[in-house]
ROTI-475942 format. One record per atom (N, C-alpha, C): z, y, x; residue in one letter; atom name. Coordinates in steps of 0.05 Angstrom, whole numbers, padded with zeros to 5 digits. Each point is the difference from the previous one (the first is absolute). Layout:
ROTI-475942
<<Z Y X> a CA>
...
//
This chain:
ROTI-475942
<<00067 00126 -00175> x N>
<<-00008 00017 -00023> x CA>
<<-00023 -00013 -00015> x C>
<<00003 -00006 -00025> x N>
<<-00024 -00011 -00021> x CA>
<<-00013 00031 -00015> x C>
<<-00031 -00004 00008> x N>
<<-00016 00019 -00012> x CA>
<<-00001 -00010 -00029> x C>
<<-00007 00026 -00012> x N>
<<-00007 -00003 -00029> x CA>
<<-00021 -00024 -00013> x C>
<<-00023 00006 00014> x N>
<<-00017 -00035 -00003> x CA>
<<00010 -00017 -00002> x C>
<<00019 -00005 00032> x N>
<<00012 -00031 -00004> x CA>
<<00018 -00007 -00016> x C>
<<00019 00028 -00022> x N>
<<00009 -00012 -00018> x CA>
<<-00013 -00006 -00021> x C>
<<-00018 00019 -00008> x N>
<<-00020 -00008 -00027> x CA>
<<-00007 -00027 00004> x C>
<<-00010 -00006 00030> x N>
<<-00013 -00036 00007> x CA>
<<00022 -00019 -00010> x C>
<<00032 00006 00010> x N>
<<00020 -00017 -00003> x CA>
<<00000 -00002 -00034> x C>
<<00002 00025 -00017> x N>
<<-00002 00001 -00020> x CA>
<<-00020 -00016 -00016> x C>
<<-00029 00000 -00001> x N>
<<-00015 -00007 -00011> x CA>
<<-00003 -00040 00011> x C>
<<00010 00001 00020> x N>
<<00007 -00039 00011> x CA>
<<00019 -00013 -00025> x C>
<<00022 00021 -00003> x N>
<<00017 -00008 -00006> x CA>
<<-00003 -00006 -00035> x C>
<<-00021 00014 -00011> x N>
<<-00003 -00004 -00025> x CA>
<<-00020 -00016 -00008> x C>
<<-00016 -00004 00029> x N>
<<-00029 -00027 00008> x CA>
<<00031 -00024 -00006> x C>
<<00009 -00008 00009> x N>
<<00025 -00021 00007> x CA>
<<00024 00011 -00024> x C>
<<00000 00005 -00021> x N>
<<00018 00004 -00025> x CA>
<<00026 00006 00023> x C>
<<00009 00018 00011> x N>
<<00026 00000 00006> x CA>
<<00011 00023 00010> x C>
<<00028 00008 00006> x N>
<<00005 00024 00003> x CA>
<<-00008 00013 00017> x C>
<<00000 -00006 00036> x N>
<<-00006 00009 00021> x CA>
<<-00017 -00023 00019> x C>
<<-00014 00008 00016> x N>
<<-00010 -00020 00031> x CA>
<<00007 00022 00020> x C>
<<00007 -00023 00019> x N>
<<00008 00005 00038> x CA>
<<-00032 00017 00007> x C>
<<-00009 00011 00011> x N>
<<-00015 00022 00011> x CA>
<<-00014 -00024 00021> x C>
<<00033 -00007 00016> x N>
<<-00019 -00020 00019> x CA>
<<00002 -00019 00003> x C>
<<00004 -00017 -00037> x N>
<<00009 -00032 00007> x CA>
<<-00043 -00007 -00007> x C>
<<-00002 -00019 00021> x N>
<<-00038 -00002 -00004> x CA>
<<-00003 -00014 -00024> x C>
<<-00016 00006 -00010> x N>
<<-00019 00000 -00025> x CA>
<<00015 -00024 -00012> x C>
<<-00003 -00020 00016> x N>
<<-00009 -00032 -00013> x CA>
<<00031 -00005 00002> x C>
<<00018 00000 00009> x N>
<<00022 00005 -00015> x CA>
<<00014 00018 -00017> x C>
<<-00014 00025 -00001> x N>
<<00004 00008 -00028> x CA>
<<-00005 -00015 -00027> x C>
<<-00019 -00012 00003> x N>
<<-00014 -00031 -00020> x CA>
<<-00026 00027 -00014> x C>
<<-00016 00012 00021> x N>
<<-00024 00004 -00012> x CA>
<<-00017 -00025 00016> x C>
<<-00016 00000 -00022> x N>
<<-00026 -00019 00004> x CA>
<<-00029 00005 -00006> x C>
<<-00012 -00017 00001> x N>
<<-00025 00011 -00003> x CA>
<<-00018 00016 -00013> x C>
<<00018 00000 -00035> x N>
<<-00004 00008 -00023> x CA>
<<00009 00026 00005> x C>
<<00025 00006 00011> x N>
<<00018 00025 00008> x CA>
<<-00021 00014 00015> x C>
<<-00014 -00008 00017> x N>
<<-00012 00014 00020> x CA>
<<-00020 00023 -00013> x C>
<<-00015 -00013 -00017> x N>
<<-00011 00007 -00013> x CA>
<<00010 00034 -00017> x C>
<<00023 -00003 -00008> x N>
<<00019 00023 -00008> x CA>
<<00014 00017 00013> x C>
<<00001 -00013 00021> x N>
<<00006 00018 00026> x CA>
<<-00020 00021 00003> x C>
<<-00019 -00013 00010> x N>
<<-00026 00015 00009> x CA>
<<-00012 00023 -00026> x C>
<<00008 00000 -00023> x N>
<<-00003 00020 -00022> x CA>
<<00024 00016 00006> x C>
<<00022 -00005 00004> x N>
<<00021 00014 00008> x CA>
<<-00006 00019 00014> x C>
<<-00009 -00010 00032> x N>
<<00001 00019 00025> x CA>
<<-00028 00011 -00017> x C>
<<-00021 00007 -00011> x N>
<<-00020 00014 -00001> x CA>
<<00017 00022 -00014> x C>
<<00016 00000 -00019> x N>
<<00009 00013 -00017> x CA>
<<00017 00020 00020> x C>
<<00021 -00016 00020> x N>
<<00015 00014 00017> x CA>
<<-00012 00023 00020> x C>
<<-00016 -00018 00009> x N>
<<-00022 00011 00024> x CA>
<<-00029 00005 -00012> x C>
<<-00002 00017 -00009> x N>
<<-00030 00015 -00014> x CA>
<<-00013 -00001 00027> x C>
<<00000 00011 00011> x N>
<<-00016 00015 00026> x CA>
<<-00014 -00027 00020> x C>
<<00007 -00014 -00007> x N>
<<-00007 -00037 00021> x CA>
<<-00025 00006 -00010> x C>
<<-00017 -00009 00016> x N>
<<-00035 -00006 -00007> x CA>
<<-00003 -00031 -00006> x C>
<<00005 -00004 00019> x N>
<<-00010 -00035 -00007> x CA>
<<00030 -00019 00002> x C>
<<00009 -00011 -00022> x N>
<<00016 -00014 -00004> x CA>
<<-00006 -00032 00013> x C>
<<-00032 00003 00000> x N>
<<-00004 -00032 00007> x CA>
<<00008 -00001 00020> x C>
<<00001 00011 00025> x N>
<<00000 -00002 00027> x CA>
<<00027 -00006 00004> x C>
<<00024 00005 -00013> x N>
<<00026 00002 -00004> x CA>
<<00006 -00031 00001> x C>
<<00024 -00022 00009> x N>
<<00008 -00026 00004> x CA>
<<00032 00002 -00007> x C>
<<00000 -00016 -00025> x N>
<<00037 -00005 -00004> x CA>
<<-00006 -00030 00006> x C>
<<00017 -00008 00018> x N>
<<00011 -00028 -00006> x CA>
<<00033 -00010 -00004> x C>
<<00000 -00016 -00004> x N>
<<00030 -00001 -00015> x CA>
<<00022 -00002 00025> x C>
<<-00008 00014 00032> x N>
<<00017 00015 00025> x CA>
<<-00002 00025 -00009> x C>
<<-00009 00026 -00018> x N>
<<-00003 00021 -00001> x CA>
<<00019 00003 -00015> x C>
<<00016 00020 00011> x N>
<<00023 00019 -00016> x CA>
<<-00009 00020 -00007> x C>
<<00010 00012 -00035> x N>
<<-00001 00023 -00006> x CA>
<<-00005 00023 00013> x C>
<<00017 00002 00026> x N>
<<00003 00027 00015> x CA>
<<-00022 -00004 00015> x C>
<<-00010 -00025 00012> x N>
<<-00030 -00010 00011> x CA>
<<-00019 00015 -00010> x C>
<<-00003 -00005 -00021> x N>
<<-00020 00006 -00024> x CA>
<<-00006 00026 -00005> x C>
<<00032 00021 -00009> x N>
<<-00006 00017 00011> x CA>
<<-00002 00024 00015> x C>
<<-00003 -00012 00024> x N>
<<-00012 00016 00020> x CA>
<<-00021 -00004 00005> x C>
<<-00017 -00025 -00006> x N>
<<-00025 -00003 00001> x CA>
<<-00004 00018 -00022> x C>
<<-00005 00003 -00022> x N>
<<-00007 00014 -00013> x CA>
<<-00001 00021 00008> x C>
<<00021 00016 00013> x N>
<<00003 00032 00008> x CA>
<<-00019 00001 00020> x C>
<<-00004 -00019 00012> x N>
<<-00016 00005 00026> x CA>
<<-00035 -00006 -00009> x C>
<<00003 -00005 -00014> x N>
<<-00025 -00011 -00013> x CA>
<<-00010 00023 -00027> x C>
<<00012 00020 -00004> x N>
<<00003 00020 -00018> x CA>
<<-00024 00024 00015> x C>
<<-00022 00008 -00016> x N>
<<-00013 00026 00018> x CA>
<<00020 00024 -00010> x C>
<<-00001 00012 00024> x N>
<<00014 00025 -00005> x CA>
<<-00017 00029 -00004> x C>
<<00015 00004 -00034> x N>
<<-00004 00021 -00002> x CA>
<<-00001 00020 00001> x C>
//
């Protein structure tokens, strides 16, 4: 089952990378984000995941899958 986040995430990748859809859990760096991407990512998940405190503490490397990502996020979310 894909939560609502992780489609907005799949969604908002997919428009970081001009294209219709991304795999949830093909890792990053074969999706062909890169370093510049990362960057857009990480405005992404703030937007997705409001509730994260510190984004710095957070690590994508180009082994992290979408669905990776987030759950870190969810788990990394204070609950309100």
């Amino acid at each position: 089952m894909t939560s609502l986040s992780l489609e907005q995430l799949c969604e908002e990748v997919a428009k970081i990378l001009k294209t219709d859809s991304v795999d949830a859990d093909c890792p990053l760096g074969q999706l062909g984000i890169d370093s510049l991407n990362v960057v857009e990512l990480i405005l992404a998940c703030q937007m997705i995941y409001p509730n994260v405190m510190d984004f710095d503490d957070l690590l994508f490397d180009e082994n992290s899958t979408l669905r990776e990502i987030d759950v870190c996020m969810l788990e990394s979310s204070l609950q309100v």
